[in-house]
C-alpha positions in Angstrom: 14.6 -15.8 47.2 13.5 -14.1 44.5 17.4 -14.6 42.9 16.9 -18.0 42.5 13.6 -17.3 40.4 15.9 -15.1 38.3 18.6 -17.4 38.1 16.0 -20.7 37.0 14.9 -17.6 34.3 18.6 -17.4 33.1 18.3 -21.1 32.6 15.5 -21.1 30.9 16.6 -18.4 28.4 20.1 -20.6 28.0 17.4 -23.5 26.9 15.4 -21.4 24.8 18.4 -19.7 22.8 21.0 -22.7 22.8 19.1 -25.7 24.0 16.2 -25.4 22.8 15.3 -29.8 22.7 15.5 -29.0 26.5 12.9 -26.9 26.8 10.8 -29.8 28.3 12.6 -29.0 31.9 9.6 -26.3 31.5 6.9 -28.3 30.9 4.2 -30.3 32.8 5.4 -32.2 35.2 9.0 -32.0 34.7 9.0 -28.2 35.6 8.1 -29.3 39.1 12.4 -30.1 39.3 12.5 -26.1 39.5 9.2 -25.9 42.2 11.4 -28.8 44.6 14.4 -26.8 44.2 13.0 -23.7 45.2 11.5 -25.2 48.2 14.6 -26.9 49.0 16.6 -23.8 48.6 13.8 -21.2 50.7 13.4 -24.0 53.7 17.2 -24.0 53.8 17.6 -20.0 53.6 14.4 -19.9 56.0 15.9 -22.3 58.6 18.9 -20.7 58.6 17.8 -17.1 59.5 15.1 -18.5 61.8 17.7 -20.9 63.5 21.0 -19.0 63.0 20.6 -15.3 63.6 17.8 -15.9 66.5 20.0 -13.9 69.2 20.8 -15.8 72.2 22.0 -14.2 76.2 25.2 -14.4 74.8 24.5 -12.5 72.2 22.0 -10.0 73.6 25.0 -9.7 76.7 27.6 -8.7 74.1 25.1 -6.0 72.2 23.6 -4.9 75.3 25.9 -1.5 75.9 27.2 -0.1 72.5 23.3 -0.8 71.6 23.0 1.4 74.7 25.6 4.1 74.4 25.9 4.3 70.4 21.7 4.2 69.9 20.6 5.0 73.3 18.3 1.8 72.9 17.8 -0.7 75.5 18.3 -4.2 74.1 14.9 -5.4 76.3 12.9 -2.9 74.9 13.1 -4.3 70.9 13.2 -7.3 68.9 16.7 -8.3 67.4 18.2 -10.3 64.9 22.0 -10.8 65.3 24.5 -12.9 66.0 28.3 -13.4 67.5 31.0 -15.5 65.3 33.3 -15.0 68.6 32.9 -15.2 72.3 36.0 -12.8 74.1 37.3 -15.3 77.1 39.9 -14.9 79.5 41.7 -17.2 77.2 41.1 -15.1 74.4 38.6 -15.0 71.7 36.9 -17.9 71.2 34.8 -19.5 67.7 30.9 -19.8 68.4 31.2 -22.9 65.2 27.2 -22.6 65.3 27.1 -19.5 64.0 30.2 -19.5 61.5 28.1 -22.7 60.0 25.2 -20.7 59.6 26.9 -17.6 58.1 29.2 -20.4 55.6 25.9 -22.1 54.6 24.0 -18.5 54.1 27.3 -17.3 51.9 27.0 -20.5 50.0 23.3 -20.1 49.0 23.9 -16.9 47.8 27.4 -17.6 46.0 26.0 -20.8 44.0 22.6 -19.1 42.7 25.3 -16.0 41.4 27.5 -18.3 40.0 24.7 -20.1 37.8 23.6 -16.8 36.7 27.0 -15.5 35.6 27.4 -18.9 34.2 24.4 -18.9 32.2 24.9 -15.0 31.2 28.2 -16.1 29.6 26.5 -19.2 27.9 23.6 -17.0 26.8 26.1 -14.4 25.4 28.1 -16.6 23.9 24.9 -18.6 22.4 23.5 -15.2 20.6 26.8 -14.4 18.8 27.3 -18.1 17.4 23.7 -19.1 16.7 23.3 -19.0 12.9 20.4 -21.0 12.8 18.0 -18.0 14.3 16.8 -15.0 11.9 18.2 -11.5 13.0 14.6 -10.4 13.9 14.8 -13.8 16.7 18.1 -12.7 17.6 17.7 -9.0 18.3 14.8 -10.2 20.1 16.6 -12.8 22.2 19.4 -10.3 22.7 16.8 -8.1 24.2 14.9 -10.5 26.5 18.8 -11.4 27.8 19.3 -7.1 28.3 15.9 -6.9 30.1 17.1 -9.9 32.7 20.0 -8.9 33.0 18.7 -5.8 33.8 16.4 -6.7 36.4 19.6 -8.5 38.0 20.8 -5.3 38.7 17.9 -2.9 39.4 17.0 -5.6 41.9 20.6 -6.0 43.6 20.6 -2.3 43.6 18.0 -1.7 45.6 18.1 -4.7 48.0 
């Protein structure tokens, strides 16, 4: 969740550097665009975990022995979190579509909030080297805020 915070930051740095007549999106009571979409976007992520990965007897059936052999855990003792994309059949393997939804919908919240961020990264970048209208004192400072988020990107992601 906390990436989409950093990406609406990115944003808001793009505004502040190359946009800066947008900077309203920030201000009372337009910014509450960016509190609905954060809602929108954690209920989704939320119901999907919740929903999605709540293991089922299917589930818990297929996990129950190389929990058991590999761990030496008994799947009835502990709490689990997991899912199946395939059922094995006497037909063959089978698609659980349930749960290939929920893993395509969780991939696609994550892949959209990177690619604004690498979007707005580029734009940012691109913004500080062609802005002539700031000082060099504004820009080295810009140029440092953009470092310092950037930054946090990857600390964070690191150690996620």
């Amino acid at each position: 969740m906390s990436l989409v915070v950093i990406a609406v930051h990115f944003i808001y740095r793009y505004f502040a550097i190359c946009r800066t007549q947008w900077l309203y999106w920030f201000n009372f009571p337009h910014f509450l665009i960016w509190v609905v979409i954060f809602i929108i976007y954690s209920v989704n992520y939320w119901a999907s975990i919740y929903f999605g990965y709540r293991a089922d007897q299917s589930t818990i059936d297929s996990l129950r022995d190389p929990l058991y052999h590999e761990y030496g855990i008994d799947i009835d003792d502990v709490d689990i979190m997991a899912t199946v994309y395939f059922n094995t059949t006497s037909d063959g393997l089978v698609l659980r579509w349930k749960n290939l939804a929920v893993f395509i919908d969780m991939l696609f919240l994550v892949v959209i909030v990177l690619i604004i961020i690498i979007f707005f990264c580029i734009k940012i970048q691109t913004g500080l080297k062609k802005n002539v209208t700031m000082s060099a004192k504004t820009k080295r400072l810009q140029a440092q805020l953009f470092k310092a988020l950037f930054c946090q990107i990857i600390v964070e992601q690191s150690i996620e």
